[in-house]
N, C-alpha and C positions, 0 to 999 in steps of 0.2 A: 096237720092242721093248716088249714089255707090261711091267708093274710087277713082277711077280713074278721075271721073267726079269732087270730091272734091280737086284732087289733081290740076286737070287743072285750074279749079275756082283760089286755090292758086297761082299757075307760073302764071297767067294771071294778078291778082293784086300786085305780087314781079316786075315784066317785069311793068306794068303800073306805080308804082311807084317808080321805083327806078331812073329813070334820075330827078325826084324831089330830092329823098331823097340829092344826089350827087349834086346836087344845092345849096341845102342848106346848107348840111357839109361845103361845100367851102367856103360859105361867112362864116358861125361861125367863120370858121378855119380861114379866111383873117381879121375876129376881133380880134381874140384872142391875149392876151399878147404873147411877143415871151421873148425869156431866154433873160435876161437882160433889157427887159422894168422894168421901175418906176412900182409898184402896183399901180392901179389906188382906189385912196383917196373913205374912209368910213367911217361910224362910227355903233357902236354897243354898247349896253346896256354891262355894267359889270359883274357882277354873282350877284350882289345885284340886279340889275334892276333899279338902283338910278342914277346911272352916266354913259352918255356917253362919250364913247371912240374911238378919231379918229385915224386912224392910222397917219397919216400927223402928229399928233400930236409926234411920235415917230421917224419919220425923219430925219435923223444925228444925231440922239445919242446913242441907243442901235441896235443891230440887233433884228431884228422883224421875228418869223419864222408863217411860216402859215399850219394850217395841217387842210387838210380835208380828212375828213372820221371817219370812227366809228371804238372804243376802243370794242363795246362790242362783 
């Protein structure tokens, strides 16, 4: 397959799927917390792995920060 014929292959499956893709973004995006919703209630193993810990359980008393992503 020459370059050109790969490239239309491409633009043909971006154009095919992109009114999905934008479908879908939407509703994620119409789930998602917005600034100022409640976090919605979990629970997670500690660093020991002995005891869970809910967040609800921290609810009106300390600030609770949440960070995702990677340190390294």
């Amino acid at each position: 397959m020459n370059v050109l014929a790969e490239l239309l292959s491409d633009v043909k499956f971006i154009v095919q799927y992109r009114k999905k893709y934008v479908r879908l973004q939407k509703d994620l995006d119409s789930r998602a917390p917005k600034a100022g919703d409640l976090a919605p209630d979990f629970s997670l193993s500690d660093v020991t792995g002995k005891m869970n810990v809910r967040l609800s359980d921290f609810r009106g008393k300390k600030p609770v920060a949440l960070v995702f992503g990677s340190y390294t």
